[in-house]
N, CA, C and O of each residue as an XYZ file, in Angstrom:
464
protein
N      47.685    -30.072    -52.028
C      46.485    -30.280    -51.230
C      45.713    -28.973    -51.141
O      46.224    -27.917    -50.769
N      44.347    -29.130    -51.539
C      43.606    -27.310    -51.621
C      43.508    -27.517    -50.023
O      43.706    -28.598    -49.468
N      43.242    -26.563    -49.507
C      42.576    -25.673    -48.445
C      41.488    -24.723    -48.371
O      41.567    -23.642    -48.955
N      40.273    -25.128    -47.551
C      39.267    -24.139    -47.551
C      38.976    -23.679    -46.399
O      39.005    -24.364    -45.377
N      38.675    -22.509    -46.442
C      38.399    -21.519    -45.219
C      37.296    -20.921    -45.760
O      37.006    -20.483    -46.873
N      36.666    -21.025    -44.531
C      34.858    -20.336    -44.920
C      34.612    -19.216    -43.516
O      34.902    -19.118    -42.324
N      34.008    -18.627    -44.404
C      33.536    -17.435    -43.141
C      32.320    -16.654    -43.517
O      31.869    -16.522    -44.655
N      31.739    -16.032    -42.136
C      31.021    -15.160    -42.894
C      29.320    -15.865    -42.069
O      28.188    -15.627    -42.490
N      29.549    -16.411    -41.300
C      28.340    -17.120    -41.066
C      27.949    -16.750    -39.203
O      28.812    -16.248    -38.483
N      27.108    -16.962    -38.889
C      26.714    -16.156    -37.612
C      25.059    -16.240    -37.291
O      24.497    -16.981    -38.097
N      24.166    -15.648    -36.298
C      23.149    -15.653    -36.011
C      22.113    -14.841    -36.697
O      22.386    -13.645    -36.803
N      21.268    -15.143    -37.061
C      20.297    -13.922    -37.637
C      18.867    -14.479    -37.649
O      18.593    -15.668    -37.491
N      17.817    -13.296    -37.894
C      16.857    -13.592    -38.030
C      15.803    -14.100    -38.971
O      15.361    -13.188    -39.669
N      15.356    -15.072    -39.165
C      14.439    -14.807    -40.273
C      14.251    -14.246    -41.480
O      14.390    -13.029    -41.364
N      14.025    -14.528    -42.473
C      13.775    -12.989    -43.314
C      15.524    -12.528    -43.630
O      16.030    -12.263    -44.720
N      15.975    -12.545    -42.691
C      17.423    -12.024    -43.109
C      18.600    -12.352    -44.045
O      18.288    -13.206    -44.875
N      19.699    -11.967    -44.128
C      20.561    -12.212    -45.646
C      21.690    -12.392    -45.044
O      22.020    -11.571    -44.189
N      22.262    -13.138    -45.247
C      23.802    -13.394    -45.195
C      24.717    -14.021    -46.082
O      24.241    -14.875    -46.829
N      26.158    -13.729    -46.170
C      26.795    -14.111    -46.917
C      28.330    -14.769    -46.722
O      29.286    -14.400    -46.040
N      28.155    -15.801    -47.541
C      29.246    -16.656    -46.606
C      30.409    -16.784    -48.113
O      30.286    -16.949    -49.327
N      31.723    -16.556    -46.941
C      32.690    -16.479    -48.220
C      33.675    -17.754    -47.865
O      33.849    -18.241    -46.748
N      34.194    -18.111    -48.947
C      35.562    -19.401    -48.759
C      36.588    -19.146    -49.800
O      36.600    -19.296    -51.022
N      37.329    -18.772    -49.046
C      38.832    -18.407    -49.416
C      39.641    -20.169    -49.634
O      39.722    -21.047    -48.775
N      40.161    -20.209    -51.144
C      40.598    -21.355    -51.869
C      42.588    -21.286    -51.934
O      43.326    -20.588    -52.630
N      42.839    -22.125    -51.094
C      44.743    -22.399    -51.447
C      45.084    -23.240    -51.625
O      44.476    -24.229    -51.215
N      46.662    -23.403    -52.586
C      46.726    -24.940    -52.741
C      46.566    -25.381    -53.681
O      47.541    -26.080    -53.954
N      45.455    -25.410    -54.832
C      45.393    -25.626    -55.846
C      44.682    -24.452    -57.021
O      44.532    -23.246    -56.820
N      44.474    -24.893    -57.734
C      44.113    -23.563    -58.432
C      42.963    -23.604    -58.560
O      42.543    -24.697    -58.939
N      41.785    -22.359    -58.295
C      40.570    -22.506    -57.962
C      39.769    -22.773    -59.584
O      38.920    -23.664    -59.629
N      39.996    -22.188    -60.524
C      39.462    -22.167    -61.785
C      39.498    -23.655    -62.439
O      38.907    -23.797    -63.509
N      40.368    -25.129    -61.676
C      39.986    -26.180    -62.388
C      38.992    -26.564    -61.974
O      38.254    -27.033    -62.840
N      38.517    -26.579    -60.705
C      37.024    -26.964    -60.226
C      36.054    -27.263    -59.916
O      36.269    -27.193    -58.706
N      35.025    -27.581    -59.986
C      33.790    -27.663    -59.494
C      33.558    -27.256    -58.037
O      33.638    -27.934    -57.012
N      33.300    -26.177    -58.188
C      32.813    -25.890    -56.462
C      31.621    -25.834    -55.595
O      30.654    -25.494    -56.276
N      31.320    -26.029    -54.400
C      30.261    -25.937    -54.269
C      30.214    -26.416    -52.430
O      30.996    -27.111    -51.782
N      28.799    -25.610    -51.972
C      28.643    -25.295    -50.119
C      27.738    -26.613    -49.927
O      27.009    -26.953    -50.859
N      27.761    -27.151    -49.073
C      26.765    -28.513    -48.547
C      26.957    -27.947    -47.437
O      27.817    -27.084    -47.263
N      25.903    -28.519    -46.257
C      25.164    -28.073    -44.978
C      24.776    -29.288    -44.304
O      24.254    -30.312    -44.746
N      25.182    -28.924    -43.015
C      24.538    -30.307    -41.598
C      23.974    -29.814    -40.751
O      24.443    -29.152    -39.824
N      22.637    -30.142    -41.022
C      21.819    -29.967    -39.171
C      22.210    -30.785    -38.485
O      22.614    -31.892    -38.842
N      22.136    -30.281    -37.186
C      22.091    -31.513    -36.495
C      21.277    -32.847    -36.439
O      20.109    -32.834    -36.826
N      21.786    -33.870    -36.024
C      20.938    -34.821    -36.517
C      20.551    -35.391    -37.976
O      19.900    -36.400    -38.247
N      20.925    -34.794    -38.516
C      21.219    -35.125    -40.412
C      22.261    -35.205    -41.143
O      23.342    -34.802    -40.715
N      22.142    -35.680    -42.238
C      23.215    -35.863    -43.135
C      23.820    -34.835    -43.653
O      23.210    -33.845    -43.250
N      24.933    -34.434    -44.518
C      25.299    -33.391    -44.612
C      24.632    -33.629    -45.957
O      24.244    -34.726    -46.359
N      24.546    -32.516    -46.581
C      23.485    -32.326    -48.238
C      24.346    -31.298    -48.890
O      24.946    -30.377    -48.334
N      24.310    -31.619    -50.236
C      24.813    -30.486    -51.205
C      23.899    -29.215    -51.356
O      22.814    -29.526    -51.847
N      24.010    -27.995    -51.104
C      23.200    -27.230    -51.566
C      23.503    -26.837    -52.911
O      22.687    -27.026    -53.813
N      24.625    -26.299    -53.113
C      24.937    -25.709    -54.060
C      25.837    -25.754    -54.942
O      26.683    -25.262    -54.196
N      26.371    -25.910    -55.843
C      27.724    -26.162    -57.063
C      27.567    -25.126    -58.146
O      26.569    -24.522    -58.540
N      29.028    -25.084    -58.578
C      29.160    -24.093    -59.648
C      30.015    -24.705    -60.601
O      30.930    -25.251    -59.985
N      30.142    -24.877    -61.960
C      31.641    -25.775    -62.695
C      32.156    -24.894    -62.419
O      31.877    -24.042    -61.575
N      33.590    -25.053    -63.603
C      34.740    -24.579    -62.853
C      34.409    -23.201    -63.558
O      34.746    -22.132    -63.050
N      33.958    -23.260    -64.351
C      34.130    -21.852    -65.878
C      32.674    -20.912    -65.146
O      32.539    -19.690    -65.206
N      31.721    -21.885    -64.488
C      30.828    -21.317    -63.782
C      29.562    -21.119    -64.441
O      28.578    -20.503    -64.032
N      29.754    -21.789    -65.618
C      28.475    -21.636    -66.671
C      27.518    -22.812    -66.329
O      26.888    -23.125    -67.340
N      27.172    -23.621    -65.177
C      26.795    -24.962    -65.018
C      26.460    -24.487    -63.756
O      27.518    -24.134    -63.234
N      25.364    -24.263    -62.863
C      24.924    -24.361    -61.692
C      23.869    -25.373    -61.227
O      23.203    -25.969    -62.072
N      23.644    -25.648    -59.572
C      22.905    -26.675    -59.211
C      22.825    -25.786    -57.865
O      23.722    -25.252    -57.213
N      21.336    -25.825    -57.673
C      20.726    -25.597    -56.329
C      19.569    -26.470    -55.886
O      18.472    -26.546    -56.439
N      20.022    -27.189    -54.686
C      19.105    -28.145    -53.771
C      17.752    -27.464    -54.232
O      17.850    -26.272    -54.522
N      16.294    -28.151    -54.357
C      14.571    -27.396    -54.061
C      14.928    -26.446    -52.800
O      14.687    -25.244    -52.918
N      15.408    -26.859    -51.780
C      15.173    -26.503    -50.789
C      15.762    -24.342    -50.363
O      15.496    -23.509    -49.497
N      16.747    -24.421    -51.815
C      17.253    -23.328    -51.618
C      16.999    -22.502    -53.287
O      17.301    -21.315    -53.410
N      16.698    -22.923    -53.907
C      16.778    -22.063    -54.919
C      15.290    -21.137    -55.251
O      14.130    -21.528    -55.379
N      15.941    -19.646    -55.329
C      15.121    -18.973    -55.489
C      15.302    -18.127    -54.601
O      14.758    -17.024    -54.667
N      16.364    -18.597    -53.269
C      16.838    -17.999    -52.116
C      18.843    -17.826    -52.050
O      19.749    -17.012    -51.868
N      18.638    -18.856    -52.265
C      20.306    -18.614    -52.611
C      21.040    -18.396    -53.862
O      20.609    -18.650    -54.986
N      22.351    -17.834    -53.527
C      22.937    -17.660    -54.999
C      24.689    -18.797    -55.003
O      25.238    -19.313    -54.030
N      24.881    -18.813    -55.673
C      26.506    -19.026    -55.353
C      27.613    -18.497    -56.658
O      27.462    -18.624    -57.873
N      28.435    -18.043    -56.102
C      29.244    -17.368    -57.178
C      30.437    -17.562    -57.066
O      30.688    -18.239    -56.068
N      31.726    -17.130    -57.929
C      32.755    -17.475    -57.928
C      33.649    -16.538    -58.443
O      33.320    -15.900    -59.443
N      34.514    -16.393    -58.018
C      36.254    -15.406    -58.127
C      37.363    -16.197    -58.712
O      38.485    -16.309    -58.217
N      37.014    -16.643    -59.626
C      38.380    -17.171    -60.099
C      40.077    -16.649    -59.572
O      40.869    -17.127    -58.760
N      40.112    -15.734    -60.271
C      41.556    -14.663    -59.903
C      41.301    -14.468    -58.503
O      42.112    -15.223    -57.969
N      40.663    -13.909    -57.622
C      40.843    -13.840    -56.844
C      40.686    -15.615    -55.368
O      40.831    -15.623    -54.146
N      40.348    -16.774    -56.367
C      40.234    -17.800    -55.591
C      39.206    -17.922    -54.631
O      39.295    -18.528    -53.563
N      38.365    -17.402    -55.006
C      37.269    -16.993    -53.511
C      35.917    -17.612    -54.115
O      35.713    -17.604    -55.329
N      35.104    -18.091    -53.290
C      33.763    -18.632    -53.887
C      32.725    -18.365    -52.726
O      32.948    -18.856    -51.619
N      31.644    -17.634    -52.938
C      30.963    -16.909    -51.958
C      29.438    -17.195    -52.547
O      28.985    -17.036    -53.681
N      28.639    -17.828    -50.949
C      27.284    -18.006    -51.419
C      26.418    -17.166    -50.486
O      26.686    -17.287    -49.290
N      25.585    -16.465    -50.764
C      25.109    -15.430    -50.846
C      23.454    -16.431    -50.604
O      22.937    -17.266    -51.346
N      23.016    -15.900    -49.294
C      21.695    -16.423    -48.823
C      20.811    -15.311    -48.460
O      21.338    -14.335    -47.925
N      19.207    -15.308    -48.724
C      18.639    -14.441    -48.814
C      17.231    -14.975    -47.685
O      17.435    -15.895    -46.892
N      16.412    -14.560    -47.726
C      15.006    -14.857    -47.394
C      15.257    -15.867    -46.383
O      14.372    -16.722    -46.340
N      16.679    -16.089    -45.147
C      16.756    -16.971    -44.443
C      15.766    -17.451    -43.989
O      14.812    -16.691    -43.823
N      15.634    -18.810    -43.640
C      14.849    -19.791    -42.786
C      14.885    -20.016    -41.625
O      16.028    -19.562    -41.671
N      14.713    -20.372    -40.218
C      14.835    -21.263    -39.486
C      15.528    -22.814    -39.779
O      16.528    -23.172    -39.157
N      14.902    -23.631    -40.746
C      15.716    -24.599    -40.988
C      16.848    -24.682    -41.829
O      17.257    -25.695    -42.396
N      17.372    -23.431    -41.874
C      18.555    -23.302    -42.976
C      19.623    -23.257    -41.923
O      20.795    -23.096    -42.264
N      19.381    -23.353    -41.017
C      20.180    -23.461    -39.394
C      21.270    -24.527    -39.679
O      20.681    -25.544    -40.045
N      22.106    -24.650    -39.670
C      23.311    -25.800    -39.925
C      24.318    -24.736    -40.026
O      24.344    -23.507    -40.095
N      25.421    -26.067    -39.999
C      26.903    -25.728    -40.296
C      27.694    -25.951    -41.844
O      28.206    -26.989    -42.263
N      27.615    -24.778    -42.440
C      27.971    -24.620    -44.034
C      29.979    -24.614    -44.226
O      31.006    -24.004    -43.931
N      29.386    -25.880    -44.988
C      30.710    -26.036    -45.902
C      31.129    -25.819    -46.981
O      30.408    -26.229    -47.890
N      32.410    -25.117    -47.382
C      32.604    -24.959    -48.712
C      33.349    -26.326    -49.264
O      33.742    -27.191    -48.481
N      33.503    -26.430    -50.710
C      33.788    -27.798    -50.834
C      34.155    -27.964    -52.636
O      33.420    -27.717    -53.592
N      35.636    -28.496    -52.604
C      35.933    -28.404    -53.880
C      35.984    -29.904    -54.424
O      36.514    -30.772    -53.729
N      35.449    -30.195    -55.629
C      35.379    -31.424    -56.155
C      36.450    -31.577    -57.107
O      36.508    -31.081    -58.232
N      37.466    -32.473    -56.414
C      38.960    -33.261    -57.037
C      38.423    -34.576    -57.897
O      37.852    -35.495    -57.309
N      38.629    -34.600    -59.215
C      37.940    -35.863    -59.647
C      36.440    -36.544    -59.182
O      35.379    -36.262    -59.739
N      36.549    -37.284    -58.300
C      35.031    -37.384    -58.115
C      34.831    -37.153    -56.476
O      33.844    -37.394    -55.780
N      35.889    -36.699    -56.181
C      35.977    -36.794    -54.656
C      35.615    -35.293    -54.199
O      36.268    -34.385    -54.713
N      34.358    -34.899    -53.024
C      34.587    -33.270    -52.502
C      35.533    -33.609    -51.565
O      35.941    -34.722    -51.236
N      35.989    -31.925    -50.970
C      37.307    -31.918    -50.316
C      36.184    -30.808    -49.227
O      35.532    -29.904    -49.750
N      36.151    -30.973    -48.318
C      35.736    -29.754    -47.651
C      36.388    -28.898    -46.867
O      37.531    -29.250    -46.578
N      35.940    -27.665    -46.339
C      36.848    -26.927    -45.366
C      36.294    -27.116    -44.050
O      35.880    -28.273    -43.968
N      36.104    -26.448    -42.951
C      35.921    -26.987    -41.496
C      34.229    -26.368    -41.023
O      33.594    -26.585    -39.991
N      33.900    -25.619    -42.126
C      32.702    -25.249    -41.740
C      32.544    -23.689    -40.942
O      33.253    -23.207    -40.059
N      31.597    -23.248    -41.475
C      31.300    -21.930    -40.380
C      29.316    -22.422    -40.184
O      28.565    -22.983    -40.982
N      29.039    -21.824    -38.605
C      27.509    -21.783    -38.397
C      26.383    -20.693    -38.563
O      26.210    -19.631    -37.964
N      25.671    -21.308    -39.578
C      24.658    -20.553    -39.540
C      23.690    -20.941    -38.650
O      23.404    -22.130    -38.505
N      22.981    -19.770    -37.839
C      21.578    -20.277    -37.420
C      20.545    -18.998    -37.594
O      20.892    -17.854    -37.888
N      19.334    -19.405    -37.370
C      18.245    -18.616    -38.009
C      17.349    -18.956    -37.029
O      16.740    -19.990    -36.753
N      17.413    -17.715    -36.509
C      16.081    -17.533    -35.526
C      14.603    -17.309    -36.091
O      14.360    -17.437    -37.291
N      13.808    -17.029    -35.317
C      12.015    -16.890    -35.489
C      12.090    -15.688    -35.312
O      11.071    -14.997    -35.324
């Protein structure tokens, strides 16, 4: 059974950068597909971001690309997405999230919010 732990997430302003990391156990991070989805309140949770497993294959939501990055540590099991030019509505609770066959697996979430 993988395990995800995410961290790295907290209050900030506007304009500001943060970077959120998820530490992968349990299975081996390099078979793969990984990738962070996000819930405002009041909404659905949404994929932002995916990486394959080899990492040569990326996908970023309209809503984030050009602002976010997402990357990956194989050997070290770690997959860290890296947000820039924060929003106000980028305000949610970010999940990391590994795709088992066709199924994501998520971890418990850390909060971002983004002030004015």
């Amino acid at each position: 059974q993988v395990q995800l732990v995410e961290s790295g997430g907290g209050l900030v302003q506007a304009g500001d950068s943060l970077r959120l990391s998820c530490e992968v156990s349990g299975r081996t991070l390099s078979s793969y597909t990984m990738g962070w989805f996000r819930q405002a309140p009041g909404k659905e949770r949404e994929l932002v971001t995916s990486v394959s497993s080899s990492g040569g294959t990326q996908f970023y939501a309209d809503s984030v690309k050009g602002r976010f990055t997402i990357s990956r540590d194989n050997a070290k099991n770690m997959v860290y997405l890296q947000m820039d030019s924060l929003k106000p509505e980028d305000t949610a609770v970010y999940y990391c999230a590994a795709k088992i066959g066709v199924i994501w697996r998520w971890g418990q979430g850390t909060q971002v919010t983004v002030s004015l």
